[in-house]
C-alpha positions, -999 to 999 in steps of 0.1 A, spaced: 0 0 0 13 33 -11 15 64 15 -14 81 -12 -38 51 -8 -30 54 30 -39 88 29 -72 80 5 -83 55 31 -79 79 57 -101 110 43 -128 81 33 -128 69 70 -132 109 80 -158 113 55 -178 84 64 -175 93 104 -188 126 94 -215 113 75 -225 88 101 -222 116 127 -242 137 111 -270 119 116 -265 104 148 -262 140 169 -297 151 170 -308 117 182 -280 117 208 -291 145 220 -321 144 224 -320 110 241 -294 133 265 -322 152 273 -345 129 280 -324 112 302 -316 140 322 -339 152 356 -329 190 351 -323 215 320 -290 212 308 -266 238 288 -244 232 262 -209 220 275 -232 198 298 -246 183 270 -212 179 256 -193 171 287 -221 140 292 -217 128 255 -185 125 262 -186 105 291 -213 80 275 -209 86 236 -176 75 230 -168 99 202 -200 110 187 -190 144 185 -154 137 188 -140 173 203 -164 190 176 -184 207 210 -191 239 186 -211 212 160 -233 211 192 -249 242 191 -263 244 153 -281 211 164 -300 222 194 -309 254 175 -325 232 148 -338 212 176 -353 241 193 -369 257 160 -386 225 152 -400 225 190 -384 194 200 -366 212 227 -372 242 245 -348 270 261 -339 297 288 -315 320 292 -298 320 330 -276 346 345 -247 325 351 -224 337 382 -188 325 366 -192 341 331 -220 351 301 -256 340 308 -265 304 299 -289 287 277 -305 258 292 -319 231 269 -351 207 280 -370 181 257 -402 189 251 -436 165 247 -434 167 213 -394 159 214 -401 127 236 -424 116 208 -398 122 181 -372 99 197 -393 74 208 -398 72 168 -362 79 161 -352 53 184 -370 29 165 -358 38 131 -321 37 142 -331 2 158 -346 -14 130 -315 6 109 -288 -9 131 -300 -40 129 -303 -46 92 -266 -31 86 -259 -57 111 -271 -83 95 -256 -76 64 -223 -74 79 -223 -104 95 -236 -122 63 -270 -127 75 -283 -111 41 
């Protein structure tokens, strides 16, 4: 293997983490949320992903915030703005009804999802 197939390899690994990332963050986070007893703010969020996610937003905290602003505007979570004593005011991030219904069905479609690439991968086709 040559150092340019190497490096070919290695952007099509990136590209496909990014693709599979992509579509994994909104359902990590709101599952996140739902887990979670009190309203949580964004390096919360990120600090437990990291703890439990093993790499879903791999040091990519900033990708965090587009997503729960998306999240937000589709009403799937709702916000407010604290004073925080240690630095700017914080936004606080809570799953709504409507979001609990949207993962439950989520859930489901990366279940079924995860199961049928497994299946394929281990030959069961």
């Amino acid at each position: 293997m040559q150092v340019s197939d190497v490096e070919d390899s290695a952007s099509q690994l990136k590209k496909f983490q990014k693709e599979l990332s992509s579509g994994t963050v909104s359902l990590v986070l709101l599952a996140v949320l739902a887990q979670s007893r009190q309203p949580m703010y964004g390096y919360q969020i990120a600090k437990r992903l990291e703890e439990v996610g093993e790499g879903v937003l791999a040091g990519k905290q900033s990708a965090l915030y587009p997503v729960l602003r998306n999240l937000e505007a589709a009403g799937l979570l709702g916000s407010e703005v604290e004073p925080s004593v240690s630095g700017p005011p914080r936004r606080y991030y809570r799953i709504t009804k409507p979001g609990r219904e949207v993962l439950r069905e989520w859930v489901a479609a990366w279940t079924a999802t995860r199961d049928s690439v497994d299946n394929v991968l281990q030959g069961g086709v």
